[in-house]
N, CA, C and O of each residue as an XYZ file, in Angstrom:
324
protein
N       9.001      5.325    -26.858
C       8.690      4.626    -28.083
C       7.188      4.626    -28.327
O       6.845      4.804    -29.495
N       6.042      4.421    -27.225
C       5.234      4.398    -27.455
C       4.234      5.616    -26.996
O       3.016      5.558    -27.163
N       4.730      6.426    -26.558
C       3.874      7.759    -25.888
C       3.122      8.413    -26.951
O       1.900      8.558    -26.946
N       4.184      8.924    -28.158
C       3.307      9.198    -29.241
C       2.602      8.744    -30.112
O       2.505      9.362    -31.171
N       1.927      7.561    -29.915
C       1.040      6.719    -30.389
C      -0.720      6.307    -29.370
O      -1.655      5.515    -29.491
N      -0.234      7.628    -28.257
C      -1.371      7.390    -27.183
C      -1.524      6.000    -25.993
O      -0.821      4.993    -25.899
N      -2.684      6.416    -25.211
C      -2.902      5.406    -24.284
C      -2.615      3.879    -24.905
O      -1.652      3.130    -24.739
N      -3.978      3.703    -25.775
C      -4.528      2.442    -25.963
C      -3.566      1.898    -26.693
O      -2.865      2.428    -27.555
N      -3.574      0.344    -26.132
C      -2.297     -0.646    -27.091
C      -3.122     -0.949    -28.158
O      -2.821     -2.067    -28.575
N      -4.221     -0.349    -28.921
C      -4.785     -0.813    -30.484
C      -4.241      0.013    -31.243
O      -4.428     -0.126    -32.452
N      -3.438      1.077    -30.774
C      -2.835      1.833    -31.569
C      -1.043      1.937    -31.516
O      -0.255      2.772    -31.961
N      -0.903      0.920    -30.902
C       0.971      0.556    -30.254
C       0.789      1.743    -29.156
O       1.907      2.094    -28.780
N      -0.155      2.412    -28.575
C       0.066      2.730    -27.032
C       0.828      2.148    -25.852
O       1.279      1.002    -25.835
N       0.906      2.792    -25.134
C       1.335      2.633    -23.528
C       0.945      1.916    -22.541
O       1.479      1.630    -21.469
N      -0.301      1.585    -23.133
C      -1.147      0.934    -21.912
C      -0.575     -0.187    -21.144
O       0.061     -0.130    -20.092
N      -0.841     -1.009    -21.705
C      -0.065     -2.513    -22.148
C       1.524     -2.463    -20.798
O       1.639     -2.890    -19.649
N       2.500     -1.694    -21.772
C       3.617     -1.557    -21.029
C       3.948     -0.588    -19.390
O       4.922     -0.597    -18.637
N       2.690      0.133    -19.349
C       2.306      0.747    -17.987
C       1.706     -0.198    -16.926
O       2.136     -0.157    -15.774
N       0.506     -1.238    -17.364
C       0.284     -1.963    -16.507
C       1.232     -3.116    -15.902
O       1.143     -3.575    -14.763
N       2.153     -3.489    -16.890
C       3.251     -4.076    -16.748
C       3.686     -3.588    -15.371
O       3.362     -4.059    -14.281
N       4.623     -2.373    -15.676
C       5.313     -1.634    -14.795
C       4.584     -1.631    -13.686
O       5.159     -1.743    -12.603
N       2.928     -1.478    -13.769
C       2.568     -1.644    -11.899
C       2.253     -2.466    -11.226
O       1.801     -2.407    -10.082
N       2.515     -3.541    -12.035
C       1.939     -4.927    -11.725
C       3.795     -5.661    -11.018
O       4.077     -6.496    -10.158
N       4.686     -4.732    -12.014
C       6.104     -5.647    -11.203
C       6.375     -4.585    -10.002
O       6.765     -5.202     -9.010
N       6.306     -3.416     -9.812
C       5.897     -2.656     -8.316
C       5.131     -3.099     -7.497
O       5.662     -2.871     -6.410
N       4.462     -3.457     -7.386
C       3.158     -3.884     -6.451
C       3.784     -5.827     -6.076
O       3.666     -6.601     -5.126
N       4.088     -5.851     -6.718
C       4.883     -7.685     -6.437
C       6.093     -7.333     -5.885
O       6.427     -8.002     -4.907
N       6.714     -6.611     -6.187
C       8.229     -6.019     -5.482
C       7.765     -5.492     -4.281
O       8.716     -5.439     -3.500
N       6.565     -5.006     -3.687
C       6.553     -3.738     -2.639
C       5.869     -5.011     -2.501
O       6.618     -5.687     -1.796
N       4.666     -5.817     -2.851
C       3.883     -6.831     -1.698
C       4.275     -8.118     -1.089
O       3.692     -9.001     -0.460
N       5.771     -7.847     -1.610
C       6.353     -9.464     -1.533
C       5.854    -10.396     -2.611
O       5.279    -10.106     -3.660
N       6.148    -11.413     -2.197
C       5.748    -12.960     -3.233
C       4.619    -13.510     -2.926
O       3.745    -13.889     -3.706
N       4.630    -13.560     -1.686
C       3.388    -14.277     -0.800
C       3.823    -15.540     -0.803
O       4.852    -15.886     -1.385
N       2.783    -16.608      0.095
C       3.228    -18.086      0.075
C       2.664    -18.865     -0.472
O       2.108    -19.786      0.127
N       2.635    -18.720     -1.884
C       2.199    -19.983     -2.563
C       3.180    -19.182     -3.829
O       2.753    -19.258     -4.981
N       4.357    -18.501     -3.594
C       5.355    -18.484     -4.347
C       6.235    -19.629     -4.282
O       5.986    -20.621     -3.596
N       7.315    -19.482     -5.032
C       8.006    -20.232     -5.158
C       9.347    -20.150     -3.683
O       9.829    -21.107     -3.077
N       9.564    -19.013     -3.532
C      10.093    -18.050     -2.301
C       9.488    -18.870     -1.274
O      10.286    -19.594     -0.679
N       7.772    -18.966     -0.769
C       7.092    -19.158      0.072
C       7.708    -20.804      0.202
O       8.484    -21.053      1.125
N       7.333    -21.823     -0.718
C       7.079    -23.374     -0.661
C       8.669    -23.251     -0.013
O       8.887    -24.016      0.927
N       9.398    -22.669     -0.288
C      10.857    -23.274      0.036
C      11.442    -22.894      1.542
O      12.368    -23.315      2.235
N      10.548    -22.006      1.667
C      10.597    -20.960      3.264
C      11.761    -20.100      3.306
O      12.248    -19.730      4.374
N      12.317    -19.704      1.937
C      13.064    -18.557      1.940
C      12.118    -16.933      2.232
O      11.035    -16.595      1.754
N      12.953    -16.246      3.109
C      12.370    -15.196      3.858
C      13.783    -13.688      3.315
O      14.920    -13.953      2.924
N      13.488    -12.948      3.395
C      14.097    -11.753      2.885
C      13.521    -10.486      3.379
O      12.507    -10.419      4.074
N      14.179     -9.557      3.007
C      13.782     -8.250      3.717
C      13.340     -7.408      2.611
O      12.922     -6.278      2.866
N      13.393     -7.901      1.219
C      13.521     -7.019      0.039
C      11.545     -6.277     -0.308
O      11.227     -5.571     -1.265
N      10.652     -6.745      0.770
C       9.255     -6.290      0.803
C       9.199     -5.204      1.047
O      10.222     -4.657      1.458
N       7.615     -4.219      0.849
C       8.127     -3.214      1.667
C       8.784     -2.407      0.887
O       9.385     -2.877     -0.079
N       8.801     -0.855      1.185
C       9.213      0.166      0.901
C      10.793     -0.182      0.001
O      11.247      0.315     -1.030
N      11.239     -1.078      0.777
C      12.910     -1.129      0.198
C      12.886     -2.281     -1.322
O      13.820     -2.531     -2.084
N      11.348     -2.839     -1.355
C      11.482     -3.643     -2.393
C      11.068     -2.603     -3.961
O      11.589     -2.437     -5.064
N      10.015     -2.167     -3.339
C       9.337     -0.758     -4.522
C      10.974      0.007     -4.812
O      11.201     -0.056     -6.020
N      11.838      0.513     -4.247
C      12.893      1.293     -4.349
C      13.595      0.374     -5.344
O      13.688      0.721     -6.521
N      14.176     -0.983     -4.841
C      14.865     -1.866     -5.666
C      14.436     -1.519     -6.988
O      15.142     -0.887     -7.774
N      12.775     -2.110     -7.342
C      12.117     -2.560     -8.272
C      12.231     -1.134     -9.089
O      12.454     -1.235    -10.295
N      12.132     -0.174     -8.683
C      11.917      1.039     -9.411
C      12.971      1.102    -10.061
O      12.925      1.137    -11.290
N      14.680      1.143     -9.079
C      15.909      1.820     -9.577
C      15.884      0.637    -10.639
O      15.808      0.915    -11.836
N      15.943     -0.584    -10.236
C      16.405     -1.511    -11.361
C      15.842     -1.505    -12.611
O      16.318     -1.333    -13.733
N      14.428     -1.788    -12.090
C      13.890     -1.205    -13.551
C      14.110      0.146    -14.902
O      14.017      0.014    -16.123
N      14.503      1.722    -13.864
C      14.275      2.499    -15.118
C      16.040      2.383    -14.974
O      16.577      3.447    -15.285
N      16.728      1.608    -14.683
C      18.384      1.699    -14.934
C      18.686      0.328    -15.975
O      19.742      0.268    -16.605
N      17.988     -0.392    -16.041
C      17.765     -1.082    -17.009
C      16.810     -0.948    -17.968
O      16.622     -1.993    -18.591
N      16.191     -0.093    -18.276
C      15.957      0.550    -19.070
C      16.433      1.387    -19.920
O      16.197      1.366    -21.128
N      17.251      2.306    -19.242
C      18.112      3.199    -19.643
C      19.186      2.563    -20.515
O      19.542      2.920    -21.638
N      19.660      1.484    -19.729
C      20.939      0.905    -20.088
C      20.244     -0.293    -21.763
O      21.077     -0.619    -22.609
N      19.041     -0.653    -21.890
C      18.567     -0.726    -22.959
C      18.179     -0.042    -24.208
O      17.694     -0.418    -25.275
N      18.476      0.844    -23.822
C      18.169      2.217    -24.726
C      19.501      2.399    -24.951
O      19.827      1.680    -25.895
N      20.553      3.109    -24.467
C      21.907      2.629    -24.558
C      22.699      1.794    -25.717
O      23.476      1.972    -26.655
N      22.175      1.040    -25.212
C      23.233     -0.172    -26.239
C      22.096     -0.861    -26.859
O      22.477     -1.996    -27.144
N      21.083     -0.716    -27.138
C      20.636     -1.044    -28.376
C      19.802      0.395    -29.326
O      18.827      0.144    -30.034
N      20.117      1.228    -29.253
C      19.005      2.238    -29.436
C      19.666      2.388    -30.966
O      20.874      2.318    -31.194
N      18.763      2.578    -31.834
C      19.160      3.009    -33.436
C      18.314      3.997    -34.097
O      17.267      3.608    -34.616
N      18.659      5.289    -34.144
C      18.669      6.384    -34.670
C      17.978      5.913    -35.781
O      18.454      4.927    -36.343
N      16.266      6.739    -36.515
C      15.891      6.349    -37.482
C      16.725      7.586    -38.540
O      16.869      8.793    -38.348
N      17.301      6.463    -40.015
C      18.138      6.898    -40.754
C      17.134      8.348    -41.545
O      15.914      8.444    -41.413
N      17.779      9.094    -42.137
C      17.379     10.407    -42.805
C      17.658     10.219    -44.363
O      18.827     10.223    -44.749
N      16.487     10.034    -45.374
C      16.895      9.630    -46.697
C      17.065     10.917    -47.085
O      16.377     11.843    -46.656
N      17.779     11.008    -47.725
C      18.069     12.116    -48.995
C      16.851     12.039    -50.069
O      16.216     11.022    -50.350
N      16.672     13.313    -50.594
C      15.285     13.240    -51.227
C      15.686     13.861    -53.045
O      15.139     14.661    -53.805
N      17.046     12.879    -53.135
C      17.841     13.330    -54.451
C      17.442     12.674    -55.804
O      18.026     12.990    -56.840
């Protein structure tokens, strides 16, 4: 949606929605840390780490996909009659 509009989000670019994306990788692969919400409660998990980046990745571009999917709408073609 936004590739052909370039990098910068002053022009509805990518930017914007790329830093997104490495900012929820890098929290998926670094854990929560403890002054999460995870941390205060002393819930512990294995999902850090290599197997959390994997999660975070598949889920992400499969929900993506699956957003594109079922909401995606074809821009209409006017007749020029």
């Amino acid at each position: 949606v936004h590739r052909s509009n370039g990098f910068f989000i002053l022009k509805e670019g990518w930017e914007y929605v790329f830093i997104l994306a490495v900012a929820a990788l890098v929290v998926a692969t670094l854990g929560p840390g403890e002054w999460s919400l995870d941390g205060a409660l002393g819930i512990t998990d294995d999902l850090s780490g290599w197997s959390g980046f994997w999660l975070a990745l598949i889920v992400g571009v499969g929900g993506a996909i699956l957003q594109l999917a079922v909401f995606w709408r074809p821009s209409s073609v006017e007749s020029s009659d």
